[in-house]
N, CA, C and O atoms as a MOPAC input file, in Angstrom:
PM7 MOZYME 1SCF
protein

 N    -24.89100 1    -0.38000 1   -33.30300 1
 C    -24.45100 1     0.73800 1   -34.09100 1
 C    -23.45700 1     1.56900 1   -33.28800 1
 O    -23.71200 1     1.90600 1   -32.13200 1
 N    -22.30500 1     1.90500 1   -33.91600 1
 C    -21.12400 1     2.65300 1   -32.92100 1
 C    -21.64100 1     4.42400 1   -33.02800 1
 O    -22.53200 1     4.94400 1   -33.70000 1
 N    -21.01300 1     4.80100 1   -32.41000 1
 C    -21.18600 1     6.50200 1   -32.11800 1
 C    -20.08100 1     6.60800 1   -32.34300 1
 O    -19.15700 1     5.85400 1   -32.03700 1
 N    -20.06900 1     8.03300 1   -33.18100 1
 C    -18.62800 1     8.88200 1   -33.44500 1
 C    -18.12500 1     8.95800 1   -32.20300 1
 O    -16.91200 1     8.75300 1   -32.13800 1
 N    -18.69700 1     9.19500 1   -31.17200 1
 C    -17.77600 1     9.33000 1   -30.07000 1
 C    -17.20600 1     7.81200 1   -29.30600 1
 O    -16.42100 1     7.80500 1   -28.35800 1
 N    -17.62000 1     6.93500 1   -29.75900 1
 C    -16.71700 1     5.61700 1   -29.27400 1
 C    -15.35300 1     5.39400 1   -29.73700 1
 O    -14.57800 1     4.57700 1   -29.23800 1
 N    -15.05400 1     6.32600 1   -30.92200 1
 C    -13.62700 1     5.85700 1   -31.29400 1
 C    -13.21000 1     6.84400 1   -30.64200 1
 O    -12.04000 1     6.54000 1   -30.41500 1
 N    -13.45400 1     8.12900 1   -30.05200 1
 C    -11.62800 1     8.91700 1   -29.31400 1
 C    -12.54700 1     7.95400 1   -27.56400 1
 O    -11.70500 1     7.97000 1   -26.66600 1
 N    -13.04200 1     7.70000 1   -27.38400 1
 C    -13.26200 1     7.12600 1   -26.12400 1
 C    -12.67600 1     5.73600 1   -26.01100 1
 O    -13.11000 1     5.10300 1   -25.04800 1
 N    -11.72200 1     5.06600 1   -26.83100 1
 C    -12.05700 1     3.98600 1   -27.34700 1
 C     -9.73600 1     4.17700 1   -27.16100 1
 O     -8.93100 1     3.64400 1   -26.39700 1
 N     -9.58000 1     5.22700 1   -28.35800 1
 C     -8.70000 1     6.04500 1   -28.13900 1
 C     -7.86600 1     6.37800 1   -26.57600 1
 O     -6.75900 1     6.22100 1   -26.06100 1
 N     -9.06600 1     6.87200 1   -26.28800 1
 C     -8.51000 1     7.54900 1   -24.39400 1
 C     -8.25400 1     6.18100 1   -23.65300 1
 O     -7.22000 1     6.08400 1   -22.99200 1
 N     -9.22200 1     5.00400 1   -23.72700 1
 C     -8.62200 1     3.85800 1   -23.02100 1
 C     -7.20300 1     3.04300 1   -23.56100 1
 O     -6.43500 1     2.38800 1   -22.85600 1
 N     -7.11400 1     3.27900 1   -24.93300 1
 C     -5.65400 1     2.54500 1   -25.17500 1
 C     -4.28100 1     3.59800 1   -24.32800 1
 O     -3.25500 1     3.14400 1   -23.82000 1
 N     -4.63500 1     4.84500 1   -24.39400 1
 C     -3.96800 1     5.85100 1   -23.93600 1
 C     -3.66400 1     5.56600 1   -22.29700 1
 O     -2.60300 1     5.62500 1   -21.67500 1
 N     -5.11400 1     5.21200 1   -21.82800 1
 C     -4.43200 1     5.24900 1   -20.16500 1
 C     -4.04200 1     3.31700 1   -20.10100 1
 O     -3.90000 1     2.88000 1   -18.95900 1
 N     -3.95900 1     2.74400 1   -20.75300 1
 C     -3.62400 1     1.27100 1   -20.63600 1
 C     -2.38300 1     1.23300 1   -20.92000 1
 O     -1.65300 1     0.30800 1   -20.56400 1
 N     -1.83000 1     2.68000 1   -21.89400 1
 C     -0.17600 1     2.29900 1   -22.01000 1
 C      0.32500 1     3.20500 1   -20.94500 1
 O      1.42000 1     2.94900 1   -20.44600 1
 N     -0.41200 1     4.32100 1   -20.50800 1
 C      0.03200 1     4.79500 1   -19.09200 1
 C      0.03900 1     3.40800 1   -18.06900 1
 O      1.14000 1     2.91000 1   -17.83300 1
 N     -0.70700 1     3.03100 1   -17.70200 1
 C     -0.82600 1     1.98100 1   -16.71500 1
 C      0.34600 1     0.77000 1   -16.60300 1
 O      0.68500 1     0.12000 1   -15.61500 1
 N      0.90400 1     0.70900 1   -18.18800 1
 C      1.49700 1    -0.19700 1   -18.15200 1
 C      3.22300 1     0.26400 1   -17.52300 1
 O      4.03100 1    -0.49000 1   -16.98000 1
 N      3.39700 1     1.98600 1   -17.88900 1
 C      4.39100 1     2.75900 1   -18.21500 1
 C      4.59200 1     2.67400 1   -16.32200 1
 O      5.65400 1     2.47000 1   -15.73300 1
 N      3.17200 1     2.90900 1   -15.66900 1
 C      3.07800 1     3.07800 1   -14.43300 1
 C      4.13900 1     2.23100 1   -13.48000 1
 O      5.11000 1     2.56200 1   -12.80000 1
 N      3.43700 1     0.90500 1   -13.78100 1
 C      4.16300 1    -0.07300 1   -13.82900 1
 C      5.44900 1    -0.10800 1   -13.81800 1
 O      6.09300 1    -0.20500 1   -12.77300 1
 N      5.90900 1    -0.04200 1   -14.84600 1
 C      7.27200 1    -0.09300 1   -15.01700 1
 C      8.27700 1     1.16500 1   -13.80500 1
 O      9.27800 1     1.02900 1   -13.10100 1
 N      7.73800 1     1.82300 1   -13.97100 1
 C      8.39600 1     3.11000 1   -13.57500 1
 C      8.54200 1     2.90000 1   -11.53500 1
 O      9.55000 1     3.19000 1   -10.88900 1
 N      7.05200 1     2.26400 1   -10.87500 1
 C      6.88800 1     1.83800 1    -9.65000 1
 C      8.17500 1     0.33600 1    -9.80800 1
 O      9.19500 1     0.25300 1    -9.12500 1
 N      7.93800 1    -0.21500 1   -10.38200 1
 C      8.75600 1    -1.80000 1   -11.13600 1
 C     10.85400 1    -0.87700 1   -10.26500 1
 O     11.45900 1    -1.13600 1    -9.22500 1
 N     11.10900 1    -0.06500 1   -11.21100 1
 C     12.40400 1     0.26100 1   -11.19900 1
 C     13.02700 1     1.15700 1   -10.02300 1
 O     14.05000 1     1.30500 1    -9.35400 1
 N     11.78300 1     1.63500 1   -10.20700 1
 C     12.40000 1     2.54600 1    -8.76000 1
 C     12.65500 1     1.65200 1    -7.31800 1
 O     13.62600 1     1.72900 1    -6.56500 1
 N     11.23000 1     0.62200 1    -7.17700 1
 C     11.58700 1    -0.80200 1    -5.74000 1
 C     12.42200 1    -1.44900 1    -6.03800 1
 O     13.04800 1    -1.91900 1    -5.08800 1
 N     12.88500 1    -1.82100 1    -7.39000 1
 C     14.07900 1    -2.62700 1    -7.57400 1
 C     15.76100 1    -1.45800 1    -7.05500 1
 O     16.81100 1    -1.69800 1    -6.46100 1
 N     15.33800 1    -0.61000 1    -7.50200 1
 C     16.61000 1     0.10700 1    -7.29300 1
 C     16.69400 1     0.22300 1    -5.87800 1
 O     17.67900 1    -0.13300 1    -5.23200 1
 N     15.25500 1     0.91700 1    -5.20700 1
 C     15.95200 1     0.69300 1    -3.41200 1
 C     16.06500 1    -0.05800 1    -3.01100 1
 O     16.85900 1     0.11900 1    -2.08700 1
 N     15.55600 1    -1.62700 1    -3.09800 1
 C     16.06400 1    -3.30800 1    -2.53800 1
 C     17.46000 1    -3.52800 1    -3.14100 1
 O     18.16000 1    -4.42400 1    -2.67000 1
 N     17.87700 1    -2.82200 1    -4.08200 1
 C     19.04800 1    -3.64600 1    -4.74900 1
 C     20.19000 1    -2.41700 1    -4.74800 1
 O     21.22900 1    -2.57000 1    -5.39100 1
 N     19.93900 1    -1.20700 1    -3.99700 1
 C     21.05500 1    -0.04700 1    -4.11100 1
 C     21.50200 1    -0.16300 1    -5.77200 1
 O     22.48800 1    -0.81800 1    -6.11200 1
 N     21.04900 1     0.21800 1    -6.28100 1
 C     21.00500 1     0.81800 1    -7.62500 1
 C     20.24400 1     2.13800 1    -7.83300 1
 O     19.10100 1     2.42100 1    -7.47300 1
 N     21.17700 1     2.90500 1    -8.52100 1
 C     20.60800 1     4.31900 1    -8.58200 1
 C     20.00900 1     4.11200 1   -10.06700 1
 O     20.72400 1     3.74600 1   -11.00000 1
 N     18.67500 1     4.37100 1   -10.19300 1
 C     17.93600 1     4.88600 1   -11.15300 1
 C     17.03000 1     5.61500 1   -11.95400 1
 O     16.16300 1     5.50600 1   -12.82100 1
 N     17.93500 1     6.77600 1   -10.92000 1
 C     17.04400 1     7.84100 1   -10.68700 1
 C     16.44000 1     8.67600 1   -12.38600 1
 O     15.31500 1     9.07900 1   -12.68300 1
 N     17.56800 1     8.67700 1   -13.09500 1
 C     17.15800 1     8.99800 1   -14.53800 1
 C     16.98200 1     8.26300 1   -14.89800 1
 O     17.34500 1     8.55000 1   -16.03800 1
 N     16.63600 1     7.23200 1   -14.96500 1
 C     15.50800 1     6.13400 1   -15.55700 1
 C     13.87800 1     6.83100 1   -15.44100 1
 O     13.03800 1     7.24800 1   -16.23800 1
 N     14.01000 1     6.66800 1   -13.87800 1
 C     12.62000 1     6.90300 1   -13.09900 1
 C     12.08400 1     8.65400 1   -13.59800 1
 O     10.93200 1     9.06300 1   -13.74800 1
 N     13.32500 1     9.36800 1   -13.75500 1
 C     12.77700 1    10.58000 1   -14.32800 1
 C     12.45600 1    10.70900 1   -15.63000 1
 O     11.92500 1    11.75900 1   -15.99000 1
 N     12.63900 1     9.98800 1   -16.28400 1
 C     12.52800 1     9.68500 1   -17.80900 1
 C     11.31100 1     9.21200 1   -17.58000 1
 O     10.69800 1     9.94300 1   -18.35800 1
 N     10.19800 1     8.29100 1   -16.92100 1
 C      9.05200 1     7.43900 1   -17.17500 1
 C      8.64700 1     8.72000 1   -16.37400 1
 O      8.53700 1     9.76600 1   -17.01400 1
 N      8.46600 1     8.72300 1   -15.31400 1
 C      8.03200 1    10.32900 1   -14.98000 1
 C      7.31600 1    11.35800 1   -15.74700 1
 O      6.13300 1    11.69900 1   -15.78600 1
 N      8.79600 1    11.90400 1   -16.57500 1
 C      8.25700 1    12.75400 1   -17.55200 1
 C      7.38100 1    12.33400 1   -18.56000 1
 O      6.74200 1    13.29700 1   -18.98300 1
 N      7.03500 1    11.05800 1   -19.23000 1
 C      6.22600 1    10.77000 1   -20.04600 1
 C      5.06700 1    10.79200 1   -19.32100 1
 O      4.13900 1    11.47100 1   -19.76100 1
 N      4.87900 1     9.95100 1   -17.89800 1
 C      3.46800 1    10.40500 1   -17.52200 1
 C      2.68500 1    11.60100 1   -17.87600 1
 O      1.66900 1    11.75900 1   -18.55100 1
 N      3.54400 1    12.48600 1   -17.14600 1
 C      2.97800 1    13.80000 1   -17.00000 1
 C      2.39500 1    13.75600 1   -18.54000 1
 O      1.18400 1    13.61700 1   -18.71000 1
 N      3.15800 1    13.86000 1   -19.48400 1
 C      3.19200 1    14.22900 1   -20.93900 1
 C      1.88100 1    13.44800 1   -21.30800 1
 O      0.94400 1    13.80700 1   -22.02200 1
 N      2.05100 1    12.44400 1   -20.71400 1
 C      0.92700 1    11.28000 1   -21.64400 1
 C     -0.61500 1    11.96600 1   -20.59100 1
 O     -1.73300 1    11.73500 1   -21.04900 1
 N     -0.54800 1    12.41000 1   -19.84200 1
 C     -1.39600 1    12.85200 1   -18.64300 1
 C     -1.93900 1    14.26900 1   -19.59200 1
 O     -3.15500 1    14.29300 1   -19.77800 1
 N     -1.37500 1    15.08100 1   -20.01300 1
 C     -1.47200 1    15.99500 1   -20.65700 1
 C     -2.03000 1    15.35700 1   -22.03300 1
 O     -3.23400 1    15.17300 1   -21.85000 1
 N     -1.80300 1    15.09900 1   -22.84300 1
 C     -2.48800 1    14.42200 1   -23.67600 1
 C     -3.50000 1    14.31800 1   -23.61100 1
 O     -4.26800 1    15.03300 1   -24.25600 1
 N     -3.92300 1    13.29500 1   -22.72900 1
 C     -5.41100 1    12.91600 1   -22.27800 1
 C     -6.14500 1    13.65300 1   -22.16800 1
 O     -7.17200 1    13.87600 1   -22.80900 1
 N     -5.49700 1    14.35200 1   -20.93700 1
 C     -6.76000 1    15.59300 1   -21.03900 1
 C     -7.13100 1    16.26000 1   -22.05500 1
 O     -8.28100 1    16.69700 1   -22.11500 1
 N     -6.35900 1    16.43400 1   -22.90100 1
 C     -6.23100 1    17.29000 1   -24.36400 1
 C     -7.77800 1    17.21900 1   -24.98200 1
 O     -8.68600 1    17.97400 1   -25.33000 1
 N     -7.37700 1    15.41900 1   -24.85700 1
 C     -8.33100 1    14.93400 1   -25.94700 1
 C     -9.51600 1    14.79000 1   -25.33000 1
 O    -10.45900 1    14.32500 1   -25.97100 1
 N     -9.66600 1    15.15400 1   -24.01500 1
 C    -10.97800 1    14.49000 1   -22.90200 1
 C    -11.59700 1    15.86500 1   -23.76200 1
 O    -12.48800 1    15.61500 1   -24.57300 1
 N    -11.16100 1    17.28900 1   -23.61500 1
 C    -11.71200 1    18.25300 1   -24.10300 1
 C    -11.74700 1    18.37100 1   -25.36500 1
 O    -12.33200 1    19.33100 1   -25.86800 1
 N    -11.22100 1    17.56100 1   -26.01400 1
 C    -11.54500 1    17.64000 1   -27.71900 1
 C    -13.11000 1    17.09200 1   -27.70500 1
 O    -14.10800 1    17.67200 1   -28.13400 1
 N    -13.01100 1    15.86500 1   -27.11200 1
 C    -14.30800 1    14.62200 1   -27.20700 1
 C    -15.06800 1    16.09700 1   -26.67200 1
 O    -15.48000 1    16.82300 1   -27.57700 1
 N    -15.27200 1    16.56900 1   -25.23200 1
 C    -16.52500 1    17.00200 1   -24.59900 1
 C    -16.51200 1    18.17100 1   -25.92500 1
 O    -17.67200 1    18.18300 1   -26.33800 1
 N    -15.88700 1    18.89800 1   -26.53700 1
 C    -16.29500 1    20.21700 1   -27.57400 1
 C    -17.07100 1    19.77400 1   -28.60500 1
 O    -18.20500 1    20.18100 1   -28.85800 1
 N    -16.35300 1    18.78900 1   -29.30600 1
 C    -16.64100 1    18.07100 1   -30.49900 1
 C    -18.02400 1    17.59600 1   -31.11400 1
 O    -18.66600 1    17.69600 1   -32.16000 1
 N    -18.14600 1    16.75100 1   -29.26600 1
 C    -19.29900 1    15.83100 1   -29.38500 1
 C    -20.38000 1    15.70300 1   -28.89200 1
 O    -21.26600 1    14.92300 1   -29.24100 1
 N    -20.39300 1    16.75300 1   -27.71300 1
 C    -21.40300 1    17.59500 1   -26.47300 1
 C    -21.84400 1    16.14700 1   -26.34100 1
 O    -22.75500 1    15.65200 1   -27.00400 1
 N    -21.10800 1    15.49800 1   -25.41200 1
 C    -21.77700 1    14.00400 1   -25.03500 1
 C    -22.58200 1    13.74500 1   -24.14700 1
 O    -22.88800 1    14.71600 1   -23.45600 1
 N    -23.13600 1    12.62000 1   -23.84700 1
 C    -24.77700 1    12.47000 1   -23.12700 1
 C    -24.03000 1    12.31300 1   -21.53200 1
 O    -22.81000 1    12.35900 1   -21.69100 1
 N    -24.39100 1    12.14700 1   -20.08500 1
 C    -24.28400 1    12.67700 1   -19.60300 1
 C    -23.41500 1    10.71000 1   -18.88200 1
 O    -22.71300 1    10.58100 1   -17.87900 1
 N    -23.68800 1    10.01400 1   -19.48400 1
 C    -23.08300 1     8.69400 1   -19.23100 1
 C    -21.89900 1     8.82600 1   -19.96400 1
 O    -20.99200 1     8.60700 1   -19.16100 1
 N    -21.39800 1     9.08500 1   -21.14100 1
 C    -19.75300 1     9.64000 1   -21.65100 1
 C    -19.16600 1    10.77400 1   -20.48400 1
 O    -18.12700 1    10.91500 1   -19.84000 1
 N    -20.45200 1    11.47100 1   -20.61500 1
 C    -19.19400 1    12.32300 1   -19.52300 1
 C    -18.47400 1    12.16700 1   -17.85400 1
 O    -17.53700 1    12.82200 1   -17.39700 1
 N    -19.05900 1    11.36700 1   -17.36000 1
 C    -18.65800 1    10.31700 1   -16.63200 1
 C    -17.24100 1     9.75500 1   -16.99700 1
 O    -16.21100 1    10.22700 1   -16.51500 1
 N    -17.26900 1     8.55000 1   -18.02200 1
 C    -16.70500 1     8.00300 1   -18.65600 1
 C    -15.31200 1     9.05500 1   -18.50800 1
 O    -14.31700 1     8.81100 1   -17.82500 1
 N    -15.55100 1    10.28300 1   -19.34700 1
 C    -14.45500 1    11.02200 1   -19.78800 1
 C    -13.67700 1    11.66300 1   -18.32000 1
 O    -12.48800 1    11.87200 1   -18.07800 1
 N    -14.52200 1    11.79700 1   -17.75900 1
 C    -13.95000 1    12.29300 1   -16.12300 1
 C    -13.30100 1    11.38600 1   -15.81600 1
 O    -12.14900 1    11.59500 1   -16.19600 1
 N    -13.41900 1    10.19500 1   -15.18100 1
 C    -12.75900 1     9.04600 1   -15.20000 1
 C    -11.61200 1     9.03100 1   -15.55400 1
 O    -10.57900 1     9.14700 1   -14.89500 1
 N    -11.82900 1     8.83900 1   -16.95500 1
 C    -10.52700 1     8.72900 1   -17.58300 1
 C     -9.17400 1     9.48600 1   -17.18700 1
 O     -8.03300 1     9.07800 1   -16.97000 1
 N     -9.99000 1    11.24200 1   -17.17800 1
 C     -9.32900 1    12.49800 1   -16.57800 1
 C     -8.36000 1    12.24900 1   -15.29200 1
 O     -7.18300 1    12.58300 1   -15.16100 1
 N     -9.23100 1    11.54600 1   -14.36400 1
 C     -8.76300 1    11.15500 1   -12.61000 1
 C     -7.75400 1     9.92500 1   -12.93200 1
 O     -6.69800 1    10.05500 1   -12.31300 1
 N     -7.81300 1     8.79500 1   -13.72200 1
 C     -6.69500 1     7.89400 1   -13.99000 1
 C     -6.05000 1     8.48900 1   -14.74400 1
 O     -5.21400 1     7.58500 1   -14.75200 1
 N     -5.50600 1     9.42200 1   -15.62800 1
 C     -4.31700 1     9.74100 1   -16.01000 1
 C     -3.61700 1    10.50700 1   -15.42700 1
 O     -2.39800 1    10.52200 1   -15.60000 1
 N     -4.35200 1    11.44900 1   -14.46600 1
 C     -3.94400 1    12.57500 1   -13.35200 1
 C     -3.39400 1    11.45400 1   -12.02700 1
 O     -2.55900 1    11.94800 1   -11.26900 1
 N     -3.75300 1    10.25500 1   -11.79000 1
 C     -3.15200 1     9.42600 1   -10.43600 1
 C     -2.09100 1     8.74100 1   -11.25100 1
 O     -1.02500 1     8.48700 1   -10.69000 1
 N     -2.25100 1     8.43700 1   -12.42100 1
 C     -0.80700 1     7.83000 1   -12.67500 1
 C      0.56300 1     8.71600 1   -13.09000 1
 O      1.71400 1     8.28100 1   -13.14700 1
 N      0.17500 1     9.87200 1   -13.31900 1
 C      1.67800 1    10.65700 1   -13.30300 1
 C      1.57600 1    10.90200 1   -11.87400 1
 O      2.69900 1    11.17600 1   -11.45100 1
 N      0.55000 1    10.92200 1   -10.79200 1
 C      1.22700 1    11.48000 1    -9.44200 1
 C      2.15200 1     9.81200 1    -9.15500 1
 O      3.24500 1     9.74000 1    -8.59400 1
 N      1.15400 1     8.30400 1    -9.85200 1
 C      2.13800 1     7.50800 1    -9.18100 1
 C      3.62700 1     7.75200 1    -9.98800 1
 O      4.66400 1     7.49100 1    -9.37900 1
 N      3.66500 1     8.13900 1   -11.04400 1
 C      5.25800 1     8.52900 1   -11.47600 1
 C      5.84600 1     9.27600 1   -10.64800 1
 O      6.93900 1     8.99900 1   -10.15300 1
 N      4.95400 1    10.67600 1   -10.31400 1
 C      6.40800 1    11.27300 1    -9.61200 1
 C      6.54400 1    10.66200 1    -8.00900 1
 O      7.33800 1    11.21900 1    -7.25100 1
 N      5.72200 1     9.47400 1    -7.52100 1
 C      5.73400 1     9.01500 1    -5.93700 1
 C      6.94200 1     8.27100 1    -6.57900 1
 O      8.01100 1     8.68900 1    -6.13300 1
 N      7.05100 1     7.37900 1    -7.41400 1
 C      8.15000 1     6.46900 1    -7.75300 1
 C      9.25500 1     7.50900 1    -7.82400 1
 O     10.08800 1     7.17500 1    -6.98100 1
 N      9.75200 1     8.92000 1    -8.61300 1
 C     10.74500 1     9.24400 1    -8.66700 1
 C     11.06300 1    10.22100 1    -7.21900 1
 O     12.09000 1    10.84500 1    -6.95100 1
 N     10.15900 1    10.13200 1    -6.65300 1
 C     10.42200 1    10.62200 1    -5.11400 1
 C     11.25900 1     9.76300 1    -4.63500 1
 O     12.44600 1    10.00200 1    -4.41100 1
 N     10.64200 1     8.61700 1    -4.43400 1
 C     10.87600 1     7.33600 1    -3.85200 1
 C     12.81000 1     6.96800 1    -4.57100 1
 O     13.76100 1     6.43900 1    -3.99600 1
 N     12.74100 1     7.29100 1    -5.37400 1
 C     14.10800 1     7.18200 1    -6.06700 1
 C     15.66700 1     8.09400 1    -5.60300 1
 O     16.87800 1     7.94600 1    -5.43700 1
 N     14.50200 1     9.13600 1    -5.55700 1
 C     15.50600 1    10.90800 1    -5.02300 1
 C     15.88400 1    10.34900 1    -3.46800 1
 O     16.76400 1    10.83600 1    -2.75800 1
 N     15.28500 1     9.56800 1    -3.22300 1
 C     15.48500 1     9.44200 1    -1.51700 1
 C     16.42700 1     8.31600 1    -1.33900 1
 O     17.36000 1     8.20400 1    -0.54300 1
 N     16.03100 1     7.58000 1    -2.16200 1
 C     17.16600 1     6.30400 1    -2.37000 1
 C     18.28200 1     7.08800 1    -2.84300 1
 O     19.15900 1     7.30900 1    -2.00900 1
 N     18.43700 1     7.56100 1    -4.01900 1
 C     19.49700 1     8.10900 1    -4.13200 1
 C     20.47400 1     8.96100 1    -3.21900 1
 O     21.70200 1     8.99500 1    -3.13900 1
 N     19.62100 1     9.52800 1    -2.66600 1
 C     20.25800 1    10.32200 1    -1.42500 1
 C     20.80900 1     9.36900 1    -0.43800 1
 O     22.01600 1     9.54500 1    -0.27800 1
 N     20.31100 1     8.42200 1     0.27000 1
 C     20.80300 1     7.75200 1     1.02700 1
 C     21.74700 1     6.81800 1     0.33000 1
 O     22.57400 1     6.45900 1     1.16900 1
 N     22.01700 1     6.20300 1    -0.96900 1
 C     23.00000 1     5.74800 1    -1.63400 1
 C     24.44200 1     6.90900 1    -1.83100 1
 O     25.57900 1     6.49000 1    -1.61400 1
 N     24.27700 1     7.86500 1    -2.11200 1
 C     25.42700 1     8.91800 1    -1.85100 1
 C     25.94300 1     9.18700 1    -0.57700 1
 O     27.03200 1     9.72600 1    -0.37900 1
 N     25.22500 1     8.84100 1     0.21700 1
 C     25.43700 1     9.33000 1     1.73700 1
 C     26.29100 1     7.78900 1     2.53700 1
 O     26.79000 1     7.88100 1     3.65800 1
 N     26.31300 1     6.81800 1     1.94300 1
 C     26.81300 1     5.46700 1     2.26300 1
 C     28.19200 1     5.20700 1     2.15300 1
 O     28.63200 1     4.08800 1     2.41500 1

């Protein structure tokens, strides 16, 4: 039998799986750009900013679920979790657009 609260929990994992994937990409462009001197730095700030955004989100909804649904003490776990992987993947966005700003800098400086 499902619980009302399995579908936004259910929800929050498709959410950090397209972060993860976004993650990806964003770590993906920025190593390609410093092995290959390509500046892509507004690329990398563009996936960046969605982290954060999609990071914000999450949490949104982590506190919708805990108001909503006053969950048992194994969801709230769950929902913390979730909280700490969407909060490490916008920090890995902005390490990638660090990582980019620095390339870039040393590509201007060449």
């Amino acid at each position: 039998m499902s619980r009302i609260i399995d579908a936004g929990l259910e929800e929050l994992s498709t959410m950090l799986h397209r972060m993860g994937e976004l993650t990806y990409d964003a770590i993906s462009v920025s190593l390609d750009g410093c092995l290959h001197d390509v500046g892509v730095y507004a690329r990398v700030s563009e996936m960046s900013d969605m982290l954060v955004s999609m990071a914000d989100q999450v949490e949104d909804k982590t506190f919708e679920l805990i108001a909503r649904f006053q969950p048992v003490a194994s969801d709230l776990r769950t929902i913390k979790s979730y909280m700490k992987i969407a909060y490490d993947f916008a920090r890995y966005g902005r390490y990638a657009l660090d990582e980019t700003s620095i390339s870039d800098i040393s590509l201007t400086r060449a």
